[in-house]
CHARMM internal coordinates of N, CA and C (Angstrom, degrees):
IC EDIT
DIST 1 N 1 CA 1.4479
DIST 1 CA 1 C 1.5227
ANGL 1 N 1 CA 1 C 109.19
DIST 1 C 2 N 1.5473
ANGL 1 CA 1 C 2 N 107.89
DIHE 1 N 1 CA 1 C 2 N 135.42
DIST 2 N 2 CA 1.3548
ANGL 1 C 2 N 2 CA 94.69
DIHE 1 CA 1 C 2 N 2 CA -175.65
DIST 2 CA 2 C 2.0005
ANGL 2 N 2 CA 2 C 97.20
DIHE 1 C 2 N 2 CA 2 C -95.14
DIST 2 C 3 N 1.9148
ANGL 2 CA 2 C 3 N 82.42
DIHE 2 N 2 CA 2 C 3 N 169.50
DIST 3 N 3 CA 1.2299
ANGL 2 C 3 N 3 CA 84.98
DIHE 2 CA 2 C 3 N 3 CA 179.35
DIST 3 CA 3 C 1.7533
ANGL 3 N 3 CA 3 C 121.32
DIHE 2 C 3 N 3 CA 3 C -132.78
DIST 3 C 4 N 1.3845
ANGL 3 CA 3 C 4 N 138.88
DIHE 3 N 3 CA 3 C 4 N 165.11
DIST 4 N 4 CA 1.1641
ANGL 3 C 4 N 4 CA 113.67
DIHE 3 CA 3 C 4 N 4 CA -160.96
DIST 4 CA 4 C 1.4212
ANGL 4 N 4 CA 4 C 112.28
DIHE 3 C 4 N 4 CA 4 C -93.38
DIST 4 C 5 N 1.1656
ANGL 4 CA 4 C 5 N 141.21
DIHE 4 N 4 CA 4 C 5 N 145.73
DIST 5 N 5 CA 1.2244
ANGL 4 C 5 N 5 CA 133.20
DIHE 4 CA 4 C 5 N 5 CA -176.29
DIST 5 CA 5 C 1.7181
ANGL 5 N 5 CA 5 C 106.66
DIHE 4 C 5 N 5 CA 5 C -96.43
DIST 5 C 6 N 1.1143
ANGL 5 CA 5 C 6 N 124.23
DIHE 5 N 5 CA 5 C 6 N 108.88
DIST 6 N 6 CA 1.4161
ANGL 5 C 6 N 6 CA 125.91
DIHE 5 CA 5 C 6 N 6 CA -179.83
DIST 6 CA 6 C 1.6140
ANGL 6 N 6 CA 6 C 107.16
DIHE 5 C 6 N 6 CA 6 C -80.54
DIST 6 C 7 N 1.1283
ANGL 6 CA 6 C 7 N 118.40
DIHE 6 N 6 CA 6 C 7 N -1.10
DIST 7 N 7 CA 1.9738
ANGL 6 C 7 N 7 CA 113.95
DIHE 6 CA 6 C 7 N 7 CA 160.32
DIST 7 CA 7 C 1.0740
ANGL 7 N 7 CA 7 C 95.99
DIHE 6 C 7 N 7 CA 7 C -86.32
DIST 7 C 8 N 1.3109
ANGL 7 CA 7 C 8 N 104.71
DIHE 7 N 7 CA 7 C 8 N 120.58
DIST 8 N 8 CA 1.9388
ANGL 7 C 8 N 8 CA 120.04
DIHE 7 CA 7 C 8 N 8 CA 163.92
DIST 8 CA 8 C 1.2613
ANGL 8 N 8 CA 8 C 87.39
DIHE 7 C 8 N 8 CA 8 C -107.15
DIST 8 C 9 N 1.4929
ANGL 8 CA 8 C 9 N 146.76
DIHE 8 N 8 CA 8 C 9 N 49.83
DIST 9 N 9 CA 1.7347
ANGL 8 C 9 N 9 CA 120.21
DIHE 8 CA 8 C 9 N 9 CA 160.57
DIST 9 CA 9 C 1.6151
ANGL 9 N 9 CA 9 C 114.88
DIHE 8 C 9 N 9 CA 9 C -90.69
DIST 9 C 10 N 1.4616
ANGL 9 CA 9 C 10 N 107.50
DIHE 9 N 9 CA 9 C 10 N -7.11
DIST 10 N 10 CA 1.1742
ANGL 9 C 10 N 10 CA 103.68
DIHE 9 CA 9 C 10 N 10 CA -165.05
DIST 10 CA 10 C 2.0387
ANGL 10 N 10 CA 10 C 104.55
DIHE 9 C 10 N 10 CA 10 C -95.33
DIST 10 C 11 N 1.4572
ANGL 10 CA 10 C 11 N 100.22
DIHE 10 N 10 CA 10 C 11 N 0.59
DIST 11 N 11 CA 1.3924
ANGL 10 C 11 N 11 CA 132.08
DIHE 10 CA 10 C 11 N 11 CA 160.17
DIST 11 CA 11 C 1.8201
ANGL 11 N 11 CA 11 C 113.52
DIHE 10 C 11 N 11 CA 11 C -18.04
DIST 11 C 12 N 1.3296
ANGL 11 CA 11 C 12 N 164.18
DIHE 11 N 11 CA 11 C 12 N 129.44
DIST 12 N 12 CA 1.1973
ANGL 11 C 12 N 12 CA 117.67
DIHE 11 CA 11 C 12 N 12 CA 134.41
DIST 12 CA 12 C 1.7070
ANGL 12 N 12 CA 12 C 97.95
DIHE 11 C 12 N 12 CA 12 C -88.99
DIST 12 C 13 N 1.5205
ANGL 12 CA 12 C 13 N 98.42
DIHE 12 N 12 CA 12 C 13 N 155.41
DIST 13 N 13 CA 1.5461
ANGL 12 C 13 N 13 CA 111.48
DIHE 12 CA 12 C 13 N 13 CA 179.92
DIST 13 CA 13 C 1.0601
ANGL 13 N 13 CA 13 C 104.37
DIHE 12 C 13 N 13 CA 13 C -114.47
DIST 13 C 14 N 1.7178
ANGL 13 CA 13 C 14 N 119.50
DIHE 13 N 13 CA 13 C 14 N 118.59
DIST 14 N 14 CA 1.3379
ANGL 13 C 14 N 14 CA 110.85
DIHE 13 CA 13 C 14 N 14 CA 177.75
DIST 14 CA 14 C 1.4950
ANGL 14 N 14 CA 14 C 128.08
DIHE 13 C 14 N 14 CA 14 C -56.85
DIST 14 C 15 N 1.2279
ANGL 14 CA 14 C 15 N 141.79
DIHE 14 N 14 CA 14 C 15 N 169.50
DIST 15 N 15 CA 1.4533
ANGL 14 C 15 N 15 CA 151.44
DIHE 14 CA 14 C 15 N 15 CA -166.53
DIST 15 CA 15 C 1.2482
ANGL 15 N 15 CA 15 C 122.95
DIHE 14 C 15 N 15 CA 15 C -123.96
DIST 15 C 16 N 1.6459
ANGL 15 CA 15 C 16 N 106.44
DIHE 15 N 15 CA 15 C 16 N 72.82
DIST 16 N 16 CA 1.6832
ANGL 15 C 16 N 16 CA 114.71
DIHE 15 CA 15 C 16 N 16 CA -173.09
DIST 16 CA 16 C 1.7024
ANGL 16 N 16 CA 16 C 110.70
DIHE 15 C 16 N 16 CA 16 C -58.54
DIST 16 C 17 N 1.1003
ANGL 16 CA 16 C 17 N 121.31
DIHE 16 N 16 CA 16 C 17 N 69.66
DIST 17 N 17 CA 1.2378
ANGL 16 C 17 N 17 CA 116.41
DIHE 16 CA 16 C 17 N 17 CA 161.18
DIST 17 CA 17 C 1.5226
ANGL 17 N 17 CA 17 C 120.81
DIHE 16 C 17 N 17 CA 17 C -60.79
DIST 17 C 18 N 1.3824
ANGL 17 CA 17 C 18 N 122.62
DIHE 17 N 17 CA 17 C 18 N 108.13
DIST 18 N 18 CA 1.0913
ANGL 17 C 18 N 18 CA 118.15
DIHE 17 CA 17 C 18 N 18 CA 169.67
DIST 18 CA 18 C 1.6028
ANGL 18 N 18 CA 18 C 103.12
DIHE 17 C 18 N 18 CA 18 C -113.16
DIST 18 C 19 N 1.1283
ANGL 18 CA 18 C 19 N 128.58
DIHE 18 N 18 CA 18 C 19 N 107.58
DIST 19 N 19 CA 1.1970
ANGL 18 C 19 N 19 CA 127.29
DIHE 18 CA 18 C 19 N 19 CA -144.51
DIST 19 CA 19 C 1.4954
ANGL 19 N 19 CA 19 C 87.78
DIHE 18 C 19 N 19 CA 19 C -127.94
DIST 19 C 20 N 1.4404
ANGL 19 CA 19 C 20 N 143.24
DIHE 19 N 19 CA 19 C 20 N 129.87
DIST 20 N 20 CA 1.1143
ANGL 19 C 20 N 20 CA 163.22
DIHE 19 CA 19 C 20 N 20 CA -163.46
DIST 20 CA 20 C 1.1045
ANGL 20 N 20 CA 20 C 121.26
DIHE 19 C 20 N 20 CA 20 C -142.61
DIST 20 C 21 N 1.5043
ANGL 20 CA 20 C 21 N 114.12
DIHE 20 N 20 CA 20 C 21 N 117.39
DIST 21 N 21 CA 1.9236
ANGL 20 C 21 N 21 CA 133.69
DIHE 20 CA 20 C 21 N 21 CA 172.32
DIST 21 CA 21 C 1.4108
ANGL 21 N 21 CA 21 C 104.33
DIHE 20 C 21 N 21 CA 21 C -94.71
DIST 21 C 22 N 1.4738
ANGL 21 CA 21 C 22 N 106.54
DIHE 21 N 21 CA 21 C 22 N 128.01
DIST 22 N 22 CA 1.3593
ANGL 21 C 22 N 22 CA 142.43
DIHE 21 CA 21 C 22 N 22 CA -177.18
DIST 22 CA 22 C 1.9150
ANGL 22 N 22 CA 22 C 97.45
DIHE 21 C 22 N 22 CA 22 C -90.67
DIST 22 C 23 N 1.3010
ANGL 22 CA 22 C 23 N 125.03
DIHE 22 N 22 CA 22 C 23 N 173.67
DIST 23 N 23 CA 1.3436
ANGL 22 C 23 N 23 CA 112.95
DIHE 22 CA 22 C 23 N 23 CA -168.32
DIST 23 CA 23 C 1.7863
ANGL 23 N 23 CA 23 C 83.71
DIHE 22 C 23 N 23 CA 23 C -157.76
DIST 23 C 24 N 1.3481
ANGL 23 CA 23 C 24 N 126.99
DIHE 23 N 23 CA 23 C 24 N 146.32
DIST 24 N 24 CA 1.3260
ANGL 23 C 24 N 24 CA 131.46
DIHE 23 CA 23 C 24 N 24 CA 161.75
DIST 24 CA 24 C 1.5994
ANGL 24 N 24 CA 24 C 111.16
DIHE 23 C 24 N 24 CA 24 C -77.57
DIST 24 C 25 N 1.0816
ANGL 24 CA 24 C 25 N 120.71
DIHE 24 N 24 CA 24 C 25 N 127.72
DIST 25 N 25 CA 1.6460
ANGL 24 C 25 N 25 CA 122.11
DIHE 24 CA 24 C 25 N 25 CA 171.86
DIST 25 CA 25 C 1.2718
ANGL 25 N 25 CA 25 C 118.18
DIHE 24 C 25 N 25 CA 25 C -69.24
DIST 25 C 26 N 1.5212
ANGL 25 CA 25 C 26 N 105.32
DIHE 25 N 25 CA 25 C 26 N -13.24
DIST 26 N 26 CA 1.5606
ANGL 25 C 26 N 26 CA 93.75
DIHE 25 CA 25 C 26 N 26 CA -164.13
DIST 26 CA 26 C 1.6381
ANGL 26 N 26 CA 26 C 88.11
DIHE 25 C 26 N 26 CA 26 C -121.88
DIST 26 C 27 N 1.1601
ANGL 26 CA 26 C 27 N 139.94
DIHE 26 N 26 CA 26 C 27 N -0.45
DIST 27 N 27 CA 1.6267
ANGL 26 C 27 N 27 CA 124.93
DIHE 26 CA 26 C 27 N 27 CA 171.76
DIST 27 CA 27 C 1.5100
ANGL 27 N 27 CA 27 C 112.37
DIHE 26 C 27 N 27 CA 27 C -148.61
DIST 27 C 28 N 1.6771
ANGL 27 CA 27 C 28 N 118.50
DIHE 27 N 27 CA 27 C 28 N 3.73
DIST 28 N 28 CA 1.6665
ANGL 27 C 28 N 28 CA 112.52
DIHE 27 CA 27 C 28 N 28 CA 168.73
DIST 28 CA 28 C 1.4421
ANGL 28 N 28 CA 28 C 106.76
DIHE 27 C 28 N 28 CA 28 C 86.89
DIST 28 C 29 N 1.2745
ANGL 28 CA 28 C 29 N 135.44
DIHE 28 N 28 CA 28 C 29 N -0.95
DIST 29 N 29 CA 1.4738
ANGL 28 C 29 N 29 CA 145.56
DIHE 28 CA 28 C 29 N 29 CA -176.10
DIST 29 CA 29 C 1.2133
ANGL 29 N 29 CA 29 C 96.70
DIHE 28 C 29 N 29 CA 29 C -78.42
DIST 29 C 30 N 1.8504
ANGL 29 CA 29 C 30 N 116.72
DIHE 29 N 29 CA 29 C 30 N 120.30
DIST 30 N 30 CA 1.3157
ANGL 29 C 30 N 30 CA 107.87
DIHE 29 CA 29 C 30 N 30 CA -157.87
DIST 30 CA 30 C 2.0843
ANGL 30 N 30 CA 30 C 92.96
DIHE 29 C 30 N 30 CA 30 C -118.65
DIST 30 C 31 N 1.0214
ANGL 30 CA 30 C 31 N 109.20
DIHE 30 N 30 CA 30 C 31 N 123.22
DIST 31 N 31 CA 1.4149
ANGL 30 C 31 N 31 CA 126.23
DIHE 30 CA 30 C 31 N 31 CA 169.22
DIST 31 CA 31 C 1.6825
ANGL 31 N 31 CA 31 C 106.97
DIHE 30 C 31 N 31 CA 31 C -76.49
DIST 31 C 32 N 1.4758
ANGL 31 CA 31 C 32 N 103.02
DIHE 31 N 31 CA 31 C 32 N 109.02
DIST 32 N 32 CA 1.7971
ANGL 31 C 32 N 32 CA 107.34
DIHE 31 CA 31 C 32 N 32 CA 170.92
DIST 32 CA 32 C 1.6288
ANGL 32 N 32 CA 32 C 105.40
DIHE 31 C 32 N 32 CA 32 C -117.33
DIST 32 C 33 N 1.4875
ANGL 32 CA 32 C 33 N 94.06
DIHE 32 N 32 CA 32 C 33 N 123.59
DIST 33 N 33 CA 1.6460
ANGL 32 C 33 N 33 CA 101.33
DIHE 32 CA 32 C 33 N 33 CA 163.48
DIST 33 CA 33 C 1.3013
ANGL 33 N 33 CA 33 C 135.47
DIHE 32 C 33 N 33 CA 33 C -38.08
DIST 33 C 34 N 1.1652
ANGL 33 CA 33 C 34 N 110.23
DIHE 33 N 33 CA 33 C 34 N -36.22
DIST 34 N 34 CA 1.7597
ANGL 33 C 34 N 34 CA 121.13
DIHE 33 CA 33 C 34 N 34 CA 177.98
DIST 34 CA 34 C 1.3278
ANGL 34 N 34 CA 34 C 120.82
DIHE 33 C 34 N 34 CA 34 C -70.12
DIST 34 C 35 N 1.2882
ANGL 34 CA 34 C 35 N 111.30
DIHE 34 N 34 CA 34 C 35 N -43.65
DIST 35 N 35 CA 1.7615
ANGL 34 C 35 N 35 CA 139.16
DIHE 34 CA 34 C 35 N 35 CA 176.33
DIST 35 CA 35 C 1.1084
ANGL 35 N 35 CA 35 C 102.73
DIHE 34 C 35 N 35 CA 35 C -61.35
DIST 35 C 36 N 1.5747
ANGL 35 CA 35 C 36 N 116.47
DIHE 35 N 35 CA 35 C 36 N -79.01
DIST 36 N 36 CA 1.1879
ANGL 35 C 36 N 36 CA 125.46
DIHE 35 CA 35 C 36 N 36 CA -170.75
DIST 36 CA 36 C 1.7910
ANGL 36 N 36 CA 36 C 106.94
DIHE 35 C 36 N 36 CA 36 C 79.75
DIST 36 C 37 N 1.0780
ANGL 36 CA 36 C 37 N 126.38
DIHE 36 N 36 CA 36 C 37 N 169.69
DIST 37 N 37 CA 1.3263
ANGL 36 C 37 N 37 CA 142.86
DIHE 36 CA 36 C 37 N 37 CA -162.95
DIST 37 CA 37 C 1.2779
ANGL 37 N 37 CA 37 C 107.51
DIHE 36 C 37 N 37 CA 37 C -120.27
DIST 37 C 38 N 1.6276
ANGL 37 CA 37 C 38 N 111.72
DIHE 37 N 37 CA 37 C 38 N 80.98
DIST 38 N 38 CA 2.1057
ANGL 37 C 38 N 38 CA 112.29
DIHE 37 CA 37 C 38 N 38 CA -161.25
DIST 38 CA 38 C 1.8115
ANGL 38 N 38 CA 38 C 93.85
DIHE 37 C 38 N 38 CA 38 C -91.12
DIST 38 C 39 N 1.9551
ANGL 38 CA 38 C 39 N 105.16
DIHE 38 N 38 CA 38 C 39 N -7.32
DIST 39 N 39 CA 1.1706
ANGL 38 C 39 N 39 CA 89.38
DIHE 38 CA 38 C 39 N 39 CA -175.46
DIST 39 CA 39 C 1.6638
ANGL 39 N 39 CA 39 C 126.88
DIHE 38 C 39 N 39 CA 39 C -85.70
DIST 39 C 40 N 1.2749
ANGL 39 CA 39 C 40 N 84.43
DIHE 39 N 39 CA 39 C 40 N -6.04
DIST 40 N 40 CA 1.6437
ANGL 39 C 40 N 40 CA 112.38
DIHE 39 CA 39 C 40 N 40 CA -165.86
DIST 40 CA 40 C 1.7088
ANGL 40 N 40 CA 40 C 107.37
DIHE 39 C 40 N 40 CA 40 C -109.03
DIST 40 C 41 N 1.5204
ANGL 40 CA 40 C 41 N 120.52
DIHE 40 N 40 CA 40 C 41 N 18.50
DIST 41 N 41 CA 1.6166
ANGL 40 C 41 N 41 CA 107.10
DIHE 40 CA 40 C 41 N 41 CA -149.15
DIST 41 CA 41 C 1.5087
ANGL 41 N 41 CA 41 C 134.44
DIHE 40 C 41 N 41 CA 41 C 68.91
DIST 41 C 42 N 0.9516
ANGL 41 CA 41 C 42 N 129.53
DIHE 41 N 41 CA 41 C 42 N -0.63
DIST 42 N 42 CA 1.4320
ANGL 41 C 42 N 42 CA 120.48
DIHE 41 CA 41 C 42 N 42 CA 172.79
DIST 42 CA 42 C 1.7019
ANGL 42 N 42 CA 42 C 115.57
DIHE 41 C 42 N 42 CA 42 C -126.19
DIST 42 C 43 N 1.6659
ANGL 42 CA 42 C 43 N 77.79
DIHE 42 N 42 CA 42 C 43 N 121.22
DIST 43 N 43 CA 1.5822
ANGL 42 C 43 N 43 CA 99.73
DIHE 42 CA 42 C 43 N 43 CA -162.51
DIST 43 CA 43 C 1.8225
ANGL 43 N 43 CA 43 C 100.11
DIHE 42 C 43 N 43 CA 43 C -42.74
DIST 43 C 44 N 1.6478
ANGL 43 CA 43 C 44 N 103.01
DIHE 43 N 43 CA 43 C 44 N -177.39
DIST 44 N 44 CA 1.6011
ANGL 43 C 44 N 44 CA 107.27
DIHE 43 CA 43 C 44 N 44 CA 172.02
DIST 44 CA 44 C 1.4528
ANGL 44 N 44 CA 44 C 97.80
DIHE 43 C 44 N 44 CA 44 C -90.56
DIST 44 C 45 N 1.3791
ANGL 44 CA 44 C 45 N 114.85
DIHE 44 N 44 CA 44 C 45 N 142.03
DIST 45 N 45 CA 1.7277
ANGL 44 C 45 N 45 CA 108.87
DIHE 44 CA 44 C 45 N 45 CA 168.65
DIST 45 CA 45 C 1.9586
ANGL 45 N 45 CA 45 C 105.60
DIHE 44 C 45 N 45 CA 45 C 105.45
DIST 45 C 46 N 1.5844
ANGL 45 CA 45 C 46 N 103.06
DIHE 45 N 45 CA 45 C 46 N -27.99
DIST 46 N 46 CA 1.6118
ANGL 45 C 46 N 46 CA 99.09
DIHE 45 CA 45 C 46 N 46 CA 162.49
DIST 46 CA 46 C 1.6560
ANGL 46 N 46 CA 46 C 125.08
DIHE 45 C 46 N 46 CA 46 C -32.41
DIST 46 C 47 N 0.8731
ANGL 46 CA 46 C 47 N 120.73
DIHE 46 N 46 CA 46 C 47 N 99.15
DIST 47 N 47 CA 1.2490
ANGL 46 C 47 N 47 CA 113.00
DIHE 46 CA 46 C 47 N 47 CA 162.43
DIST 47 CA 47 C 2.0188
ANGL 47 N 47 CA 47 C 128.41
DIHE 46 C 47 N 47 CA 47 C -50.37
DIST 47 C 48 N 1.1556
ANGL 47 CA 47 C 48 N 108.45
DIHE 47 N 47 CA 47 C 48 N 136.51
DIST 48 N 48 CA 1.5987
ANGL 47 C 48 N 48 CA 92.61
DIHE 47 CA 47 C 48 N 48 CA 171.52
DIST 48 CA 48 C 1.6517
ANGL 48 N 48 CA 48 C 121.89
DIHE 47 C 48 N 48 CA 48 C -53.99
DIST 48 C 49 N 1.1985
ANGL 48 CA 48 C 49 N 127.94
DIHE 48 N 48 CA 48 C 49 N -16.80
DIST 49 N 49 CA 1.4092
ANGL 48 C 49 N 49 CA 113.54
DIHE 48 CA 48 C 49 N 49 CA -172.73
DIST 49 CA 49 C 1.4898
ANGL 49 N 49 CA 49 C 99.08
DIHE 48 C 49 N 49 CA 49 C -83.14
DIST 49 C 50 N 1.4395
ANGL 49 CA 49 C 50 N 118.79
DIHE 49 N 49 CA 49 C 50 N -18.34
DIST 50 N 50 CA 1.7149
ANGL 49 C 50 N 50 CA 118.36
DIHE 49 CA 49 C 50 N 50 CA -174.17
DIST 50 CA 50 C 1.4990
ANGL 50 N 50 CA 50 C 103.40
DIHE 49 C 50 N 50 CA 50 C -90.39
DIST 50 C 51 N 0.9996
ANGL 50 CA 50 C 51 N 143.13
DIHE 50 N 50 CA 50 C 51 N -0.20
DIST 51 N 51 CA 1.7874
ANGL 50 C 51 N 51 CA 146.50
DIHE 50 CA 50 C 51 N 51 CA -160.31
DIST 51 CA 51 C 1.8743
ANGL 51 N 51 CA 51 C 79.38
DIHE 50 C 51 N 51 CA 51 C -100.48
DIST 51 C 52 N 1.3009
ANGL 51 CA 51 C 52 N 90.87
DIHE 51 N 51 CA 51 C 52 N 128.95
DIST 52 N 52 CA 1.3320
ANGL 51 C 52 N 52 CA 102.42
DIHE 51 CA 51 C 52 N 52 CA 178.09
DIST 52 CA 52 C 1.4308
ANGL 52 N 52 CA 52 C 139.28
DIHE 51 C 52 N 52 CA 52 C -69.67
DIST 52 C 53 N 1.5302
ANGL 52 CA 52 C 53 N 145.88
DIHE 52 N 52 CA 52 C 53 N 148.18
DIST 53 N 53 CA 1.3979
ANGL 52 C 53 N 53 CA 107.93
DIHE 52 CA 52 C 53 N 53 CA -158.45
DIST 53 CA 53 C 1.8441
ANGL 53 N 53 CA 53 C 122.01
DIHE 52 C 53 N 53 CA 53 C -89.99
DIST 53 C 54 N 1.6157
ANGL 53 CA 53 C 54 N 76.61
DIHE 53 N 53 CA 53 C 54 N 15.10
DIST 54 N 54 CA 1.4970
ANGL 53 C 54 N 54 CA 104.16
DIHE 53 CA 53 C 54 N 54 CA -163.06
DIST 54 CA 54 C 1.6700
ANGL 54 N 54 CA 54 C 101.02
DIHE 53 C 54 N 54 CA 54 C -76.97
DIST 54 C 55 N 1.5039
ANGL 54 CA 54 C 55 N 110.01
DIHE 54 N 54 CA 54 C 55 N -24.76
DIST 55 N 55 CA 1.6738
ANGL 54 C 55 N 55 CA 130.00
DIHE 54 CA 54 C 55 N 55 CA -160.68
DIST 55 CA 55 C 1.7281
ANGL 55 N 55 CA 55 C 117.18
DIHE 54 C 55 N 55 CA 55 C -67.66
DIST 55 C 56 N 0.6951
ANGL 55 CA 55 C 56 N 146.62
DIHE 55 N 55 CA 55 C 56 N 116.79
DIST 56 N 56 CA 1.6777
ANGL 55 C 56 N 56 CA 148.20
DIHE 55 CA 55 C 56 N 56 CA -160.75
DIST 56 CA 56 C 1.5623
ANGL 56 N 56 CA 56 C 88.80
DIHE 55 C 56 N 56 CA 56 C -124.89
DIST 56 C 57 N 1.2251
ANGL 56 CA 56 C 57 N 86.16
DIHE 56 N 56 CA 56 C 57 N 159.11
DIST 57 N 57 CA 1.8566
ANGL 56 C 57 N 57 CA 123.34
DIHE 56 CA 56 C 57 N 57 CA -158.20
DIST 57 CA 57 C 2.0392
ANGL 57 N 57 CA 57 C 93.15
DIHE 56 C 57 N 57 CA 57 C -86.07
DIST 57 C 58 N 1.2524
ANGL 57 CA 57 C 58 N 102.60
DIHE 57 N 57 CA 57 C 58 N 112.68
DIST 58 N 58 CA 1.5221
ANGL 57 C 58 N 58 CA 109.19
DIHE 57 CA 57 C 58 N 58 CA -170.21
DIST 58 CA 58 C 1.8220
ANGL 58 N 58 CA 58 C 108.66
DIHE 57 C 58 N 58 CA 58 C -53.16
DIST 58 C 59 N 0.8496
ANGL 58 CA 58 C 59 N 101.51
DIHE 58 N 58 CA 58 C 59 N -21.22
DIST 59 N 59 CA 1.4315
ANGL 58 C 59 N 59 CA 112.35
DIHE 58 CA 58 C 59 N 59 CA -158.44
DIST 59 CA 59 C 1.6858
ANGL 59 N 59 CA 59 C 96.41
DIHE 58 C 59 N 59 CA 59 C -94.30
DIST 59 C 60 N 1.2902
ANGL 59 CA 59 C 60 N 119.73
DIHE 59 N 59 CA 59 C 60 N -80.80
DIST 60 N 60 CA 1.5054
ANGL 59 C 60 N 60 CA 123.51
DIHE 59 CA 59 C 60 N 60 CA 168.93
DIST 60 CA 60 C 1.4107
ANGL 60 N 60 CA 60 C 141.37
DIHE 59 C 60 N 60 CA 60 C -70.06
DIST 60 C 61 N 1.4673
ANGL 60 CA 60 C 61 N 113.20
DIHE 60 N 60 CA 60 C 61 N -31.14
DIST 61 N 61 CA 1.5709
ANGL 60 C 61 N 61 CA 141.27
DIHE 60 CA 60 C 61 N 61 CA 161.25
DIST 61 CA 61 C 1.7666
ANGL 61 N 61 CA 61 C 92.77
DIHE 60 C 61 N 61 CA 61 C 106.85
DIST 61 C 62 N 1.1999
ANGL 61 CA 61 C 62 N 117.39
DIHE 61 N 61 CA 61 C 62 N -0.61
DIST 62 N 62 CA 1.6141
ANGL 61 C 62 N 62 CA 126.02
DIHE 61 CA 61 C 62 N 62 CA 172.68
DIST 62 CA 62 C 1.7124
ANGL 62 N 62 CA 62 C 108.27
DIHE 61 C 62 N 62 CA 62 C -21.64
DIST 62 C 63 N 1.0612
ANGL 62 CA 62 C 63 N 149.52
DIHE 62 N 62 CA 62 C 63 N 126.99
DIST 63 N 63 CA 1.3504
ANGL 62 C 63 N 63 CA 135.04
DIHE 62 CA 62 C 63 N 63 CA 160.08
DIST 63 CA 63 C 1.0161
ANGL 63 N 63 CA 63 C 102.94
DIHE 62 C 63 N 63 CA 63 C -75.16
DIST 63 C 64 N 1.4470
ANGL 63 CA 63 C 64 N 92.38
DIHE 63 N 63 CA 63 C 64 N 164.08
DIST 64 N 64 CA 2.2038
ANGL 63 C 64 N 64 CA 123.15
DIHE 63 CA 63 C 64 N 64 CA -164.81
DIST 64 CA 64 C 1.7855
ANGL 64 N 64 CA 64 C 107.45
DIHE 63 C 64 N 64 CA 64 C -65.22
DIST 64 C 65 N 1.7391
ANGL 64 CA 64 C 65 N 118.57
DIHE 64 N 64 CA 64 C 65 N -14.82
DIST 65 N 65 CA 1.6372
ANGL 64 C 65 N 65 CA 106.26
DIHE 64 CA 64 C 65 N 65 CA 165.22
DIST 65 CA 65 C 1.1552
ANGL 65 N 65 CA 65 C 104.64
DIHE 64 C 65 N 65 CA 65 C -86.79
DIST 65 C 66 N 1.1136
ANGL 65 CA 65 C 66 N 129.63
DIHE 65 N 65 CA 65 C 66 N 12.84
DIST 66 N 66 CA 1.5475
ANGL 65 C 66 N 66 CA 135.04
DIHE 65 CA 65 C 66 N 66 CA 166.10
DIST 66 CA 66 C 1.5167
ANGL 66 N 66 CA 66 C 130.86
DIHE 65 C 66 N 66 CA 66 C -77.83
DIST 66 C 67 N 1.7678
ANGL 66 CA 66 C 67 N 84.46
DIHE 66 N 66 CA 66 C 67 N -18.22
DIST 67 N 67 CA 1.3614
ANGL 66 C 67 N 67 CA 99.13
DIHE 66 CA 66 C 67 N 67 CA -178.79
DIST 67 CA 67 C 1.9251
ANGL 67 N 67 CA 67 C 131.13
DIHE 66 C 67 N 67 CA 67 C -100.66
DIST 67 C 68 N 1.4356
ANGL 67 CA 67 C 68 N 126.66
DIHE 67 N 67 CA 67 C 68 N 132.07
DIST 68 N 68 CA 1.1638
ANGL 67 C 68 N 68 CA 97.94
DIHE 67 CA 67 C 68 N 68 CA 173.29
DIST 68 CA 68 C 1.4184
ANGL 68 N 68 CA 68 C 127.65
DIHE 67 C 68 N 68 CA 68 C -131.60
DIST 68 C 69 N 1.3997
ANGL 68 CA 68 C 69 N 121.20
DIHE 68 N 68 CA 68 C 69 N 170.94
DIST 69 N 69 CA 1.7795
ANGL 68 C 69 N 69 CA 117.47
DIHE 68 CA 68 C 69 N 69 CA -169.90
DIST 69 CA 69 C 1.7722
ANGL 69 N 69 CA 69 C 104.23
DIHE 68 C 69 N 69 CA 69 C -69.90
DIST 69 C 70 N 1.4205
ANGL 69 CA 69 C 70 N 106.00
DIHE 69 N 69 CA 69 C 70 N 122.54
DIST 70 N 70 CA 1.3162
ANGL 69 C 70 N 70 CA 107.20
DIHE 69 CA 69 C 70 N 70 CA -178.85
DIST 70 CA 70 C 1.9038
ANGL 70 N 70 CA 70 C 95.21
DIHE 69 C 70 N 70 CA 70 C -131.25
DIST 70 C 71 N 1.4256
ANGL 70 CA 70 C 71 N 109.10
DIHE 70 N 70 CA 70 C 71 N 134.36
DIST 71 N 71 CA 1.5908
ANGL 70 C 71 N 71 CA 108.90
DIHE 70 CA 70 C 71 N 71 CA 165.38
DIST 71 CA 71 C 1.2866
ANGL 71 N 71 CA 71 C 122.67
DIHE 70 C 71 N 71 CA 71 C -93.28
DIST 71 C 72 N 1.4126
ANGL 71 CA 71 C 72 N 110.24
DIHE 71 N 71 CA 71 C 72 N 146.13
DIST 72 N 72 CA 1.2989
ANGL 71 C 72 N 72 CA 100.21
DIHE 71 CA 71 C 72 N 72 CA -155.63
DIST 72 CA 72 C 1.8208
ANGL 72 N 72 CA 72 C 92.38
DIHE 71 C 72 N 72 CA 72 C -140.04
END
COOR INIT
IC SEED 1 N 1 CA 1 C
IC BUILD
């Protein structure tokens, strides 16, 4: 008789990366989730809702409602 094994670690779980670039309106400086900004503090993989609102656009100093989700 089989039986069920309730450890799923040996599982692989796929990895919904939906990873999304933000774009500056006012200079084209494009913010990608995956990358992230390691030069500026923000790890690779930051999401935009975690980038602080404190964070300005490296390129222009634009703040982050300045910025919007564009696919690319």
């Amino acid at each position: 008789m089989a039986t069920i094994n309730d450890d799923c670690s040996d599982l692989v779980k796929p990895t919904v990366s939906e990873s999304r670039t933000w774009m500056c309106l006012i200079c084209g400086w494009i913010y990608d989730e995956a990358a992230g900004d390691p030069e500026h503090g923000i790890a690779p993989g930051t999401a935009w809702a975690d980038v602080s609102m404190n964070w300005t656009c490296p390129e222009c100093g634009a703040r982050k409602e300045d910025f919007e989700m564009v696919e690319i």
